[in-house]
C-alpha positions, 0 to 999 in steps of 0.5 A: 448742677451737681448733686450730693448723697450722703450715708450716715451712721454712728458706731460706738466707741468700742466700735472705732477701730473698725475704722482703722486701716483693716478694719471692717468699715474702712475695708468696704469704705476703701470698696467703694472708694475704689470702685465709684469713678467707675460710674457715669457721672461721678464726680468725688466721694469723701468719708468722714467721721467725727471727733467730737462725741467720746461715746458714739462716733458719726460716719458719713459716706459722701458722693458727688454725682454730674446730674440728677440722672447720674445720680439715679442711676448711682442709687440703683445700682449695686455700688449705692453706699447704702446697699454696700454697707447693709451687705457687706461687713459689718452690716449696717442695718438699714433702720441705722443708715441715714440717707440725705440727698442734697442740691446746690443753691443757685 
């Protein structure tokens, strides 16, 4: 079974271009986007944002992983999407990060 984990976040508005190709997200997304088929089990990642909030707008990093195990091992590595983001820029506090794992239903 395939398990999912998922960073969130919201940026404002003035924020957006971060976004952008250059910008400070999207260059340590692109990082990470990069370098995650490098570990064992992983299986795809997207990341999103939303369009429907004129003020805020809501990140979410998503990885895919082959098993519960592959997973671990993902969270505790220094290629985690939390640990990315609180270390390099712009430096997503941790209290701002949300982190959901999920399971497929059977």
């Amino acid at each position: 079974m395939a398990y999912i984990f998922q960073v969130s976040f919201n940026i404002s508005a003035s924020e957006i271009s971060k976004l952008e190709i250059g910008g400070s997200i999207e260059r340590t997304l692109g990082y990470l986007k990069t370098l995650l088929p490098s570990q064992t089990g992983f299986i795809d990642t997207r990341v999103l944002y939303s369009l429907d909030d004129e003020e805020k707008t809501y990140v979410v990093v998503v990885s895919e992983w082959n098993n519960w195990e592959d997973l671990q091992n993902h969270r505790n590595s220094s290629l985690s999407e939390d640990k990315v983001l609180e270390e390099f820029q712009p430096h997503i506090k941790p209290e701002d990060l949300i982190i959901r794992v999920y399971g497929e239903v059977q």
